[in-house]
Structure formats: structure tokens, C-alpha cells
VOSE-854505 format. One record per atom (N, C-alpha, C, O): x, y, z. Coordinates in steps of 0.2 Angstrom, whole numbers, padded with zeros to 4 digits, always signed. Atoms other than C-alpha are relative to their C-alpha. Layout:
! VOSE-854505
XYZ;...
//
This chain:
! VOSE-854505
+0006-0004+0000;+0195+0029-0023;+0001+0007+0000;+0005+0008+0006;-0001-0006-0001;+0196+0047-0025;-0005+0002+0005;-0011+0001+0005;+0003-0005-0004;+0193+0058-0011;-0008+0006-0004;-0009+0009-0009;+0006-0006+0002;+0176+0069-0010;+0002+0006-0003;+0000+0010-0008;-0001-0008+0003;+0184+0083-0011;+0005+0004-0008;+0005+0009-0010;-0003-0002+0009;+0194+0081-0029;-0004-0003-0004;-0003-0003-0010;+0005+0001+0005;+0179+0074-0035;+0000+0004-0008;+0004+0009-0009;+0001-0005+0006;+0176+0082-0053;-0006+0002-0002;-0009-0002-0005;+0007-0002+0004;+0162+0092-0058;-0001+0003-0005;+0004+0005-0008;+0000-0004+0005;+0155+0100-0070;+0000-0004-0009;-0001-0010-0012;+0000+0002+0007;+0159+0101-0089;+0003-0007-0003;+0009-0008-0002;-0001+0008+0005;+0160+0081-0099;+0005+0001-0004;+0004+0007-0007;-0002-0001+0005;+0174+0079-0110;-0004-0005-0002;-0007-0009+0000;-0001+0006+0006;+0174+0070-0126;+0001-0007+0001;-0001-0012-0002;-0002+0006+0002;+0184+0057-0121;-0003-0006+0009;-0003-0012+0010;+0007+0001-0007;+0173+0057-0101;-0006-0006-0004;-0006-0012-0004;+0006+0004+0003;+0158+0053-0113;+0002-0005-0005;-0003-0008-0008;+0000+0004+0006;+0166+0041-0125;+0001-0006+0007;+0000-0012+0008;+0000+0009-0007;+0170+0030-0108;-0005-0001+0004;-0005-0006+0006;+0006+0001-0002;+0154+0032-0101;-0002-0004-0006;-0005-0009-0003;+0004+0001+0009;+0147+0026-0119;+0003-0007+0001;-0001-0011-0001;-0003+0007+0002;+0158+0011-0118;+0000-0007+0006;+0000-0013+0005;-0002+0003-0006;+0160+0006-0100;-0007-0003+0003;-0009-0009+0003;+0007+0000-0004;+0142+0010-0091;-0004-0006-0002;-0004-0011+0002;+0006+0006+0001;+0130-0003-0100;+0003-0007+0003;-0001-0010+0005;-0004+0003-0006;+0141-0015-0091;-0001+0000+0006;-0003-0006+0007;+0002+0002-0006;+0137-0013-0074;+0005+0004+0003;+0009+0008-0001;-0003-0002-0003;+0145-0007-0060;+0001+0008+0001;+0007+0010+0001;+0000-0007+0000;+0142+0013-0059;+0004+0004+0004;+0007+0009+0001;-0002-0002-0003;+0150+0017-0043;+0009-0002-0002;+0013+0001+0000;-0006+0002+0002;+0168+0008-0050;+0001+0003-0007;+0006+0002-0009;-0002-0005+0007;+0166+0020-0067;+0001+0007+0005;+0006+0009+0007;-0001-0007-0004;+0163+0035-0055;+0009-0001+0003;+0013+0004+0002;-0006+0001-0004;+0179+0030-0046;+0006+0003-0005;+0011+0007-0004;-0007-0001+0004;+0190+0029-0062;-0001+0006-0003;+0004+0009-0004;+0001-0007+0001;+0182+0045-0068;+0003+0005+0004;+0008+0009+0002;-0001-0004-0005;+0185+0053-0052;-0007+0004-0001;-0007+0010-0002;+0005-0004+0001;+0168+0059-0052;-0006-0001+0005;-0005-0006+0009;+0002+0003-0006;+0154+0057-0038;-0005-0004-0004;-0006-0003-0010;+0005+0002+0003;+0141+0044-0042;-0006+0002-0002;-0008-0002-0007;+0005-0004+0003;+0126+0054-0045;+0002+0004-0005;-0002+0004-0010;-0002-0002+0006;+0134+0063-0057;+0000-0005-0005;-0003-0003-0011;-0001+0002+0007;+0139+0049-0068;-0006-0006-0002;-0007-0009-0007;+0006+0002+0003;+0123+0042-0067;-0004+0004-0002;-0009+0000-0003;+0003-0005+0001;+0114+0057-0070;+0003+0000-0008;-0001-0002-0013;-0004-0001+0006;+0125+0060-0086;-0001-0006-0004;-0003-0006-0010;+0003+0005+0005;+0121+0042-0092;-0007+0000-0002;-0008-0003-0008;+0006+0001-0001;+0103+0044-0090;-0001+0008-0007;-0004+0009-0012;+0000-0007+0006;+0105+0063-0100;+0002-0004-0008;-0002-0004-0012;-0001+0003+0005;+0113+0052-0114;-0004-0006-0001;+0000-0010-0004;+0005+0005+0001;+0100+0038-0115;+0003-0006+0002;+0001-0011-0001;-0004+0005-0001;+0113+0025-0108;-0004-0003+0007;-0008+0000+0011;+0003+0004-0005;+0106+0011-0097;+0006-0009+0001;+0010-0011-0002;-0005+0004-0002;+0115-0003-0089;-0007-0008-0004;-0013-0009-0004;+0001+0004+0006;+0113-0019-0102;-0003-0006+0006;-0001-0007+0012;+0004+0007-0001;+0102-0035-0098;+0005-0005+0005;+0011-0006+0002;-0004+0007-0006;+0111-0049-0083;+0007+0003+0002;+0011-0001+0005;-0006-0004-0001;+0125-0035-0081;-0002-0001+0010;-0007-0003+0013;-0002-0001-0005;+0132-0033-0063;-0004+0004+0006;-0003+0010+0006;+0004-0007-0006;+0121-0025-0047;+0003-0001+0006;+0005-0006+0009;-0006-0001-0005;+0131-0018-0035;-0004-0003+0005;-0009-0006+0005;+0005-0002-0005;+0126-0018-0017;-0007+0004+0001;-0013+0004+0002;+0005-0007-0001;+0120-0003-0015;-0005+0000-0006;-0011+0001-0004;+0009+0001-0001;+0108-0006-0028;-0005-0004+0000;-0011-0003+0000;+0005+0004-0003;+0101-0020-0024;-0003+0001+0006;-0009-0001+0007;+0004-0003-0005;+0098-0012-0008;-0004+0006+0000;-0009+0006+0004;+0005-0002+0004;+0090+0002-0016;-0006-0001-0002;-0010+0003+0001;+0004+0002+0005;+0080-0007-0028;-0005-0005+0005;-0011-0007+0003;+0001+0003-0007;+0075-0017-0009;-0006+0003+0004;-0011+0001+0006;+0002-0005-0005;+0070-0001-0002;-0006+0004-0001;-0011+0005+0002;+0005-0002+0005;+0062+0006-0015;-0007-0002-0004;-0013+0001-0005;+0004+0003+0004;+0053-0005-0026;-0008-0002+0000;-0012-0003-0005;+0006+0000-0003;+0037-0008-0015;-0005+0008-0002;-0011+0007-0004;+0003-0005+0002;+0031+0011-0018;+0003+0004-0005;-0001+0008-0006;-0003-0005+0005;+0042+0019-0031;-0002-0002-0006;-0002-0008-0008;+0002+0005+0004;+0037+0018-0048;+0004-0002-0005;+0006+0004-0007;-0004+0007+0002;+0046+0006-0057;+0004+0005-0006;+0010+0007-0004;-0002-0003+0004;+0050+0017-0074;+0006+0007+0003;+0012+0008+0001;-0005-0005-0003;+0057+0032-0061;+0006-0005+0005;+0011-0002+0006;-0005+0001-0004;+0066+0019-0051;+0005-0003-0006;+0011-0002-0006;-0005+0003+0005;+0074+0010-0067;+0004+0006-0001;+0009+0006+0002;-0005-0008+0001;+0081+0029-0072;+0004+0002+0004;+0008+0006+0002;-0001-0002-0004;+0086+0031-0056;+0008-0005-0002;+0014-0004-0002;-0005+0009-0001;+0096+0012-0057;+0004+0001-0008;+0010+0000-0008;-0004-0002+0009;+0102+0017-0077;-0003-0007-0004;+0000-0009-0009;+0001+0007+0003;+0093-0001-0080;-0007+0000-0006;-0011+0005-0005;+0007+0002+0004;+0078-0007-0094;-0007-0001+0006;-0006-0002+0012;+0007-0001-0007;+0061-0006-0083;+0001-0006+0000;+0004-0008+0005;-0001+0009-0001;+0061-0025-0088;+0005-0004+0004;+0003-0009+0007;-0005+0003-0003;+0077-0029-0081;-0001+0001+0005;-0002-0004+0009;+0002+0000-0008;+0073-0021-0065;-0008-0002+0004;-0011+0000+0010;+0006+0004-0006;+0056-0030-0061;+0002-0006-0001;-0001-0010+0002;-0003+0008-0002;+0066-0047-0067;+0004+0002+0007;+0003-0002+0011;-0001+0002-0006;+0076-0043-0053;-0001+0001+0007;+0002-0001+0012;+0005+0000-0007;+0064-0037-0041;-0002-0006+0000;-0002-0008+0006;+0005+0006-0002;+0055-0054-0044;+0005-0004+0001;+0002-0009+0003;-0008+0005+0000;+0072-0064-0042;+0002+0001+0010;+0004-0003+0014;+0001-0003-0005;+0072-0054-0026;-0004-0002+0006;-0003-0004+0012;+0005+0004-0005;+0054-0060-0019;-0003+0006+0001;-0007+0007+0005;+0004-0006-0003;+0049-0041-0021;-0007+0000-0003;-0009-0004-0007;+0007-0001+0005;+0031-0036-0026;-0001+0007+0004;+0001+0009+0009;+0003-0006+0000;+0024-0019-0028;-0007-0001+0007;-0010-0006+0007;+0008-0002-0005;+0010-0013-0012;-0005+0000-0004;-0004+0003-0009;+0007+0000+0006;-0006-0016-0019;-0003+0007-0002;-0006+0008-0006;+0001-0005+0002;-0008+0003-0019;+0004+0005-0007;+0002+0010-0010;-0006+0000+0006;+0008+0004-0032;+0000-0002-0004;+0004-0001-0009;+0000+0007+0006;+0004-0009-0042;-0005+0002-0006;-0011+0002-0005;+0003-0005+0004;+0000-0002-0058;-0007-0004-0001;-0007-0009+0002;+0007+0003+0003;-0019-0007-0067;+0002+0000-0007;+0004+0005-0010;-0002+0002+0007;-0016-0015-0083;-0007+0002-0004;-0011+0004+0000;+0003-0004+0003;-0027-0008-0097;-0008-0008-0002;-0013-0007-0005;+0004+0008+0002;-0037-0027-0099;-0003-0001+0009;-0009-0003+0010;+0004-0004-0005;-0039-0023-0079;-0007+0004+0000;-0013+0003+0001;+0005-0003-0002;-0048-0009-0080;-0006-0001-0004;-0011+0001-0002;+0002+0001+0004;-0056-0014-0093;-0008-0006+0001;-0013-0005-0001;+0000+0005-0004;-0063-0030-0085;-0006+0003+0006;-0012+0002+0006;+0002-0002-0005;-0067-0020-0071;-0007+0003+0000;-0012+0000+0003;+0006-0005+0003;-0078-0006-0079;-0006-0004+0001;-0011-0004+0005;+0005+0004+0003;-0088-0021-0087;-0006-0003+0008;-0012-0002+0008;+0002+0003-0005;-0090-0032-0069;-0005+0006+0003;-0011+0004+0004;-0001-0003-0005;-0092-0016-0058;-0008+0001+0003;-0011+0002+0008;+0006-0003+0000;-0109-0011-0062;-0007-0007+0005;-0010-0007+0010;+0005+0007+0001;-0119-0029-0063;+0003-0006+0007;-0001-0010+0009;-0002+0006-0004;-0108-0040-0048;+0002+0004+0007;+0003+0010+0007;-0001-0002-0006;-0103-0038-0028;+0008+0003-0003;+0012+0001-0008;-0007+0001+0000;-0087-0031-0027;+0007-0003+0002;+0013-0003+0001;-0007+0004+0001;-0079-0042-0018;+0003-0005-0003;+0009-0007-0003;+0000+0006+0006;-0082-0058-0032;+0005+0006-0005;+0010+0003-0006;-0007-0005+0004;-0071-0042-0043;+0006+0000+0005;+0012+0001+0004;-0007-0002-0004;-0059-0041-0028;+0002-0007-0002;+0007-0007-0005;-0002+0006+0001;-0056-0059-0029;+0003-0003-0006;+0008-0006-0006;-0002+0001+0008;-0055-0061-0048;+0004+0003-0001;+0009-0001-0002;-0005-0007+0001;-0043-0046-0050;+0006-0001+0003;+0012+0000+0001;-0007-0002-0006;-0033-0050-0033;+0001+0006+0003;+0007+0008+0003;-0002-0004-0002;-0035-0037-0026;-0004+0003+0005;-0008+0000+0006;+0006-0001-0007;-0045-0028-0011;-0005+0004-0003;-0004+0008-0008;+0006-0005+0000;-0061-0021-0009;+0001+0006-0001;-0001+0009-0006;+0000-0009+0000;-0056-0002-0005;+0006+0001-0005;+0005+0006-0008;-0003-0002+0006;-0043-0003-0018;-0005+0001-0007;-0006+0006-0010;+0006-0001+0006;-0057-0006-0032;-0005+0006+0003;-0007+0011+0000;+0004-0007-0002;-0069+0007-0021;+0004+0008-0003;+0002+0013-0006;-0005-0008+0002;-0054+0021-0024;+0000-0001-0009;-0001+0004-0012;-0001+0001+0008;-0052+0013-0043;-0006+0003-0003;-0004+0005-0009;+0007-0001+0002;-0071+0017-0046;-0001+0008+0002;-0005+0012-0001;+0000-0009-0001;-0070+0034-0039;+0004+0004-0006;+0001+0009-0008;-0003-0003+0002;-0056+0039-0049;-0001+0000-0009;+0001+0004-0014;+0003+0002+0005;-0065+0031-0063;-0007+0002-0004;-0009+0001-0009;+0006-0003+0001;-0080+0040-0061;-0008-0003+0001;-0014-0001+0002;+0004+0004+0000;-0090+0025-0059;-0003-0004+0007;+0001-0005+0012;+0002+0001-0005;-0102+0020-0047;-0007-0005+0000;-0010-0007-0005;+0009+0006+0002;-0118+0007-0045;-0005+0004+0002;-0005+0009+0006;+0006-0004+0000;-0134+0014-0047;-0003-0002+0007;-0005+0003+0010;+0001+0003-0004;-0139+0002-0033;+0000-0006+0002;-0003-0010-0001;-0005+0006+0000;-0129-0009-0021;-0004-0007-0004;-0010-0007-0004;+0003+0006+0003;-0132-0027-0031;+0002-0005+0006;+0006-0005+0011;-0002+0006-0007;-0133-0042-0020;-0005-0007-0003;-0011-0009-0004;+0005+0009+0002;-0135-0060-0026;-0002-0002+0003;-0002+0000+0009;+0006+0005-0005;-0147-0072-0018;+0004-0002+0003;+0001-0002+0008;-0004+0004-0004;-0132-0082-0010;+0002+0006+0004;+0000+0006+0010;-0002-0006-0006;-0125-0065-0003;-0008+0002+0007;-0007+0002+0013;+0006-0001-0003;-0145-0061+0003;-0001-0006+0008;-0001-0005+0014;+0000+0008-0005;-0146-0080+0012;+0005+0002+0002;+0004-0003+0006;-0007+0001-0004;-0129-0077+0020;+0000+0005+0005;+0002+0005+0011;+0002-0005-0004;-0134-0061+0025;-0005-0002+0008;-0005-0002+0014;+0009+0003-0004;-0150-0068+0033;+0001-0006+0006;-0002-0007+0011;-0001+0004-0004;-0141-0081+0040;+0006+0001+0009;+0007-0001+0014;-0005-0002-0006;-0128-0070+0050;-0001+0006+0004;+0002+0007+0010;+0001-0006-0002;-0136-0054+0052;-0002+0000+0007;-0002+0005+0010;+0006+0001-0005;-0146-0060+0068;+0006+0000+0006;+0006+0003+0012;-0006+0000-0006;-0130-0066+0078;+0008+0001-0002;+0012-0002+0002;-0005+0000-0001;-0114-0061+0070;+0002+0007+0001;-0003+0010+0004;-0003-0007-0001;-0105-0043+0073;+0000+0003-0009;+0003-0001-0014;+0000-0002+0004;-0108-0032+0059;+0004+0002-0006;+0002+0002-0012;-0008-0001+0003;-0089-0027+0054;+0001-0007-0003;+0002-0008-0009;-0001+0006+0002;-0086-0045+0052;-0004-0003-0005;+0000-0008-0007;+0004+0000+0005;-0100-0048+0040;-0001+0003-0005;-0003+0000-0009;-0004-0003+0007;-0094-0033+0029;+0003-0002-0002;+0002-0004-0008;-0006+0005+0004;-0078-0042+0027;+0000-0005-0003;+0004-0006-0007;+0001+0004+0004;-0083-0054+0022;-0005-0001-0008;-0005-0005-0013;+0006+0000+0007;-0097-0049+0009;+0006+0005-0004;+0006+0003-0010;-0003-0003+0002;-0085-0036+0004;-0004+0007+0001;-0001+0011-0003;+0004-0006-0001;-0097-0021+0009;+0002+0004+0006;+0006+0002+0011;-0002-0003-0006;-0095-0007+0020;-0006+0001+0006;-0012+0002+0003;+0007+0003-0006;-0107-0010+0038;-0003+0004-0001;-0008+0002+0001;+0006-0004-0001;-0118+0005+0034;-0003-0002-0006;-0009+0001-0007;+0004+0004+0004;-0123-0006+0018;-0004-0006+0002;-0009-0009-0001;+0002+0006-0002;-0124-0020+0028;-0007+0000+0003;-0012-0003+0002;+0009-0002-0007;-0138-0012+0042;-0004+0000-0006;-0008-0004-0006;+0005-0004+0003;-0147-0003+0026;-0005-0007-0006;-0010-0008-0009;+0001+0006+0004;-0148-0020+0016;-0004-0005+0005;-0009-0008+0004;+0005+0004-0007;-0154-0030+0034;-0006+0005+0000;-0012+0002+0000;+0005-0005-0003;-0166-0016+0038;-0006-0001-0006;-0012-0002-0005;+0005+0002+0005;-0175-0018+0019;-0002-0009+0000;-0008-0011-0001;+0002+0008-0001;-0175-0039+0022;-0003+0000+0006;-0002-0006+0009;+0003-0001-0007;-0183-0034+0039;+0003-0005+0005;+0000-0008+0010;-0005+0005-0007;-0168-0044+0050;+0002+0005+0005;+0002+0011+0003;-0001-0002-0005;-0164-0038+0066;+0003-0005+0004;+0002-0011+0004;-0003+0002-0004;-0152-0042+0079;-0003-0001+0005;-0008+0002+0007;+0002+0007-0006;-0154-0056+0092;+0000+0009+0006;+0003+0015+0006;+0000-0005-0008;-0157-0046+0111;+0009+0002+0004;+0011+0007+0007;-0007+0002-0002;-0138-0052+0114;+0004+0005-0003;+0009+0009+0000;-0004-0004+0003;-0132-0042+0100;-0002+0005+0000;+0002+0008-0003;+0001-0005+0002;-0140-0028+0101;+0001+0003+0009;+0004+0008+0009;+0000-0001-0006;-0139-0026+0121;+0013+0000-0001;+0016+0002+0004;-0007+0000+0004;-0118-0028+0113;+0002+0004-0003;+0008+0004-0002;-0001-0004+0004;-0119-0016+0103;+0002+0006+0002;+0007+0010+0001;+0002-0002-0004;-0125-0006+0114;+0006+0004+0005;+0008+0010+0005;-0005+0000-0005;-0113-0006+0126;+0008+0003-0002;+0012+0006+0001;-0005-0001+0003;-0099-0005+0113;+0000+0007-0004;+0004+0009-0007;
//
């Protein structure tokens, strides 16, 4: 392994870049660095300048598997494969080989998503869309913001109505958002129009809290 300090920088030969060209798509970036003599961000930096990517079921070292570990939950996939010298494809076959998955706030929207969405958003509760989708409520809230889209006025089916009617009197009100998918200052203003009111219990409860 070549020491730090004789590393090599700077200008590429010819015959630098013919062995990058031949070696890289193969695997193993930090063991081309070595035999270069050169540091490893460099000769991935310089593969990535030539359009070089490491080839399909090729070799992951440690380090990037640990990387790709650390990263892959929030980084976005195209900037991490560039990062990696890999096919986007290859590196979320090997995130899912892994057990990895994107945070649901990273996790892109497919275009049959939003699509989907648009359609549902107006006409149904949103959390029957969070369910169909997979995904949460306050994510589809930010999705609809960003989207510009908004309900003229909250919708609420008859089973949501009855469930309401059924829980509003004695359950806690945050707890009954979560479950319809609403936020509690829908819930009171949607009881308050169905003229429900809280039991003595819960409101002497409330109160207090």
C-alpha cells in the first residue's frame, strides 16, 4: 500500500487512464488506488469524470458496503451510486440484498403515485390514500402542499361519521385523529358540526391536562 504522503496527484496519464478503463468496471476501487498509487477519491472521482461505473455482480468492498449501510436510508440513490462508481440499479439490488429501505421522507414518488394521488386526494379521507399508497398521513399532507393541492372541504364517509360518533364522547381526541387520519383540530370542528360532546369524565380530563 502506498504511503499518504507519495500518493500521486494531479495530472492522468494515458496509460493511468487506459488502466482505469480496463481494471475499475471490475470492482475493488481501493485496490486500483493502491496499484496506481493514488488516493481513493481521486480514482473514483476520475472514473466518474470518464463515465466509468463498476459493472453488474462485481466485487463490494467493505467500506462500501458500509457506506452504502450508512447512507442509503437518506442519500439519494443516483448521487450515492456516483459516489459508489455503480448502475443506480445495481446499488438498490444491493441495498435490498442488504434488508435496506429508503425513510419514507427519501423515498422517491413514482410518477403513477402522484398520479394516483392527485386523483384520490380531493374525493377520499386521506388516510384510506395513506394506506393504499403505504405511506403516512403527514407525508401525503407535505405531498399536497408541494403539489398545490388542497380539499375544498375535509370529506368524511359515513363509516368515518359513525366512528366518529361512536368515539368522540369517551375517547382522547389525539387518539382518534390517528386513527381516522386527521389532525385533532378537524376532529373537535367535525364533532362540534355533529353536535358531539364530551362525556363529564373527559372533559373535567382535559381540562386538567
Amino acid at each position: 500500500m502506498a504511503k499518504k504522503d507519495n500518493l500521486i496527484r494531479g495530472h492522468w496519464s494515458e496509460k493511468e487512464d487506459n488502466l482505469l478503463k480496463k481494471l475499475y468496471p471490475k470492482g475493488n476501487p481501493r485496490k486500483l488506488a493502491n496499484r496506481l498509487g493514488r488516493p481513493l477519491t481521486t480514482v473514483r472521482q476520475r472514473a466518474y469524470n470518464l463515465g466509468l461505473k463498476i459493472e453488474e455482480g462485481h466485487f463490494w468492498s467493505d467500506e462500501q458496503t458500509k457506506l452504502l449501510r450508512k447512507l442509503y436510508e437518506t442519500e439519494n440513490t443516483k448521487k450515492l451510486a456516483d459516489r459508489l462508481g455503480r448502475p443506480v440499479r445495481v446499488v438498490r439490488q444491493k441495498a435490498n440484498e442488504m434488508g435496506l429501505k429508503k425513510r419514507e421522507a427519501y423515498r422517491p414518488w413514482t410518477k403513477d403515485e402522484m398520479d394516483l394521488f392527485a386523483k384520490l386526494y380531493l374525493n377520499i379521507s386521506t388516510k384510506e390514500i395513506a394506506d393504499k399508497l403505504g405511506r403516512s398521513v403527514k407525508a401525503l399532507e407535505q405531498k399536497a402542499h408541494q403539489m398545490g393541492i388542497r380539499k375544498a372541504a375535509p370529506y368524511w364517509s359515513k363509516a368515518e361519521e359513525k366512528l366518529l360518533a361512536k368515539l368522540y364522547p369517551n375517547t382522547n381526541t389525539k387518539a382518534i385523529a390517528d386513527r381516522v387520519g386527521r389532525s385533532p383540530a378537524t376532529i373537535i370542528q367535525k364533532a362540534f358540526r355533529m353536535g358531539l360532546r364530551k362525556t363529564k369524565y373527559w372533559s373535567k380530563l382535559s381540562h386538567k391536562t
